[in-house]
N, C-alpha and C positions, 0 to 999 in steps of 0.2 A: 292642771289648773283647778279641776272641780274633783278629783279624786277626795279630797280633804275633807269637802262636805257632804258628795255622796256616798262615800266608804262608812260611815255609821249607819248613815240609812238603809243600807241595805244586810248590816252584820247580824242583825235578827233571823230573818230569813232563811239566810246562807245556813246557820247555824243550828236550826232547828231543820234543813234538811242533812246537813253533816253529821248532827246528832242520830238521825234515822239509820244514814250510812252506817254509820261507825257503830250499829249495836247489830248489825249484820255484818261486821267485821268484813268494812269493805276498807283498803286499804287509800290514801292520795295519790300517790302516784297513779293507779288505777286510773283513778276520775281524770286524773291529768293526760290519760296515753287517750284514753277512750273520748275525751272531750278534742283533744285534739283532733283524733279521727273524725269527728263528727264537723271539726271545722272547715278539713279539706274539700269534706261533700260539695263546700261552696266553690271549689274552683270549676269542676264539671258543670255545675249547675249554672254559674255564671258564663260558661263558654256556649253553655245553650240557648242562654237568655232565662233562665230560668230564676227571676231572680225574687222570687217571692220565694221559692226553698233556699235558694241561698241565705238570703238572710234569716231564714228558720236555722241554716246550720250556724251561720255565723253569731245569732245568738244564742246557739246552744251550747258554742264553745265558751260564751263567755260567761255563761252561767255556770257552766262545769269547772273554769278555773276561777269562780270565787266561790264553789263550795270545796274545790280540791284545799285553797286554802285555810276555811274555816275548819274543815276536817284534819286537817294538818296540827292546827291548833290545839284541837281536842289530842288528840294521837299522839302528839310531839312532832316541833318544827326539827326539818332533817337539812343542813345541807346538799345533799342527793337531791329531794324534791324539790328544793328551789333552786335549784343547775335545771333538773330538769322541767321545771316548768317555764324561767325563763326561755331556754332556747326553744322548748315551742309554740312560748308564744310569738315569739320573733320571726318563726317560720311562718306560723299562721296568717299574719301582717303581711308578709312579702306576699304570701301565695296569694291573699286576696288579690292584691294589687294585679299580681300575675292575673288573677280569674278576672279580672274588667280588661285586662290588654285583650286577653284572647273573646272578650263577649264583641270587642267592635274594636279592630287594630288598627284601622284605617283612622279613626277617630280618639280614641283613646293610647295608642300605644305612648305618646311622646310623654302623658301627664302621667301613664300608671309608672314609666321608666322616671319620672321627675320623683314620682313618689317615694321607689324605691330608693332613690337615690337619698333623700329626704331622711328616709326610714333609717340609713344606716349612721346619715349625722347623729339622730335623736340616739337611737342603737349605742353607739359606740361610745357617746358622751356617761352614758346612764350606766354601761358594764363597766368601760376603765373607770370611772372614778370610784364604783360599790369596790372593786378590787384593790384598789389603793387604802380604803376607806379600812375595809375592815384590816390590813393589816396595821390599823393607828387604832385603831379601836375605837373609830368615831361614833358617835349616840347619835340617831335617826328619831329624833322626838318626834315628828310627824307620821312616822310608819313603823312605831317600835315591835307590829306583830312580821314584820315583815322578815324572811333570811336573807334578803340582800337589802344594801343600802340602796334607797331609791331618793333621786335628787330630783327633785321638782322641775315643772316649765310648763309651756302653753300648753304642749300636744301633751298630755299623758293617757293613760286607760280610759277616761271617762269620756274625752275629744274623741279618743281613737271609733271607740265603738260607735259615736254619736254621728260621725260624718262615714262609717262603713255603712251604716243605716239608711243616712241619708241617700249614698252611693246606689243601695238597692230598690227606694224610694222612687228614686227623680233618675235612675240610669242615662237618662239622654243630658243629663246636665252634669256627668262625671267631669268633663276637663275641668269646667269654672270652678265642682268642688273641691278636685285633688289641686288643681291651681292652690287654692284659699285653704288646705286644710295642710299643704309644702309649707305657704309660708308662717304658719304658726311652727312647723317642725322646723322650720330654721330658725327663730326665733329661740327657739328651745334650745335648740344646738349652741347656738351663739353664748345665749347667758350662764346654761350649762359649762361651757366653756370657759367662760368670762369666770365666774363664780364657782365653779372646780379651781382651775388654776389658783384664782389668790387665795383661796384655802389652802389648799395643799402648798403651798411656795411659803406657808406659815407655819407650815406644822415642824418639827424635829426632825431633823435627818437620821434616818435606821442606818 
């Protein structure tokens, strides 16, 4: 929902530390495996309660996958990197979830299981359609630096990170967030849905 407007704001940044990377001949994918790694740190950290490193990890990943992609840029966008960094940031998403069940299961297990579940509506709507898409050769004028087609809705990257934040913030108030931050991802799922299908029910049959 806010990707549109904070995705410029931040492509200075990104770009001037990609720039750094990239004359050290560090490669994307690189920042991609190693950013992820740094993500997981948050599942341990979240099972200890530990949730001020968690969300040091948790934003560290999400710094690392918007410089892997500005460096990408510079370098050349690869299909390989954008396989590979979608599926981990997908992993990433669940395992937080995963890391607030195991900080307090007694309390949190039913909303981080709602989450998940959540995750893979928004998930599933966003990959089948980029996979349909590019085989029409549909234009993504809202994310034209991107390798996959990325279909807009409430919950996207900027939500996602905003309410993992909050998650690590206010811990004791995880159900009511993951509550309220489902139903925006089923919102997503729905229009995602809704607006995939009569696209695609338009387009030329291959």
């Amino acid at each position: 929902m806010f990707d549109t407007r904070l995705v410029p704001l931040t492509r200075a940044p990104l770009h001037w530390v990609a720039g750094y990377l990239n004359r050290w001949g560090v490669h994307p994918d690189t920042v991609t495996l190693v950013g992820f790694a740094i993500g997981l740190l948050a599942v341990p950290a979240l099972a200890f309660g530990w949730y001020s490193i968690a969300l040091v990890a948790i934003i560290g990943n999400r710094v690392a996958d918007g410089v892997d992609g500005a460096l990408a840029r510079i370098r050349g966008i690869s299909d390989a990197g954008g396989f590979l960094d979608i599926v981990l940031d997908f992993i990433f998403y669940s395992a937080v979830c995963f890391g607030f069940l195991l900080a307090d299961v007694e309390r949190n297990a039913v909303w981080a299981g709602l989450l998940l579940v959540s995750f893979m509506g928004t998930g599933a709507t966003f990959l089948a359609f980029s996979s349909v898409a590019a085989r029409h050769n549909l234009d993504n004028p809202q994310y034209p630096q991107k390798s996959l087609y990325y279909l807009g809705g409430a919950a996207e990257g900027s939500e996602t990170i905003a309410f993992f934040i909050l998650f690590c913030l206010f811990p004791h108030y995880f159900p009511a967030l993951a509550g309220a931050f489902a139903v925006l991802c089923w919102v997503t799922t729905v229009s995602r849905t809704f607006s995939g299908y009569v696209t695609l029910k338009h387009l030329p049959r291959q």
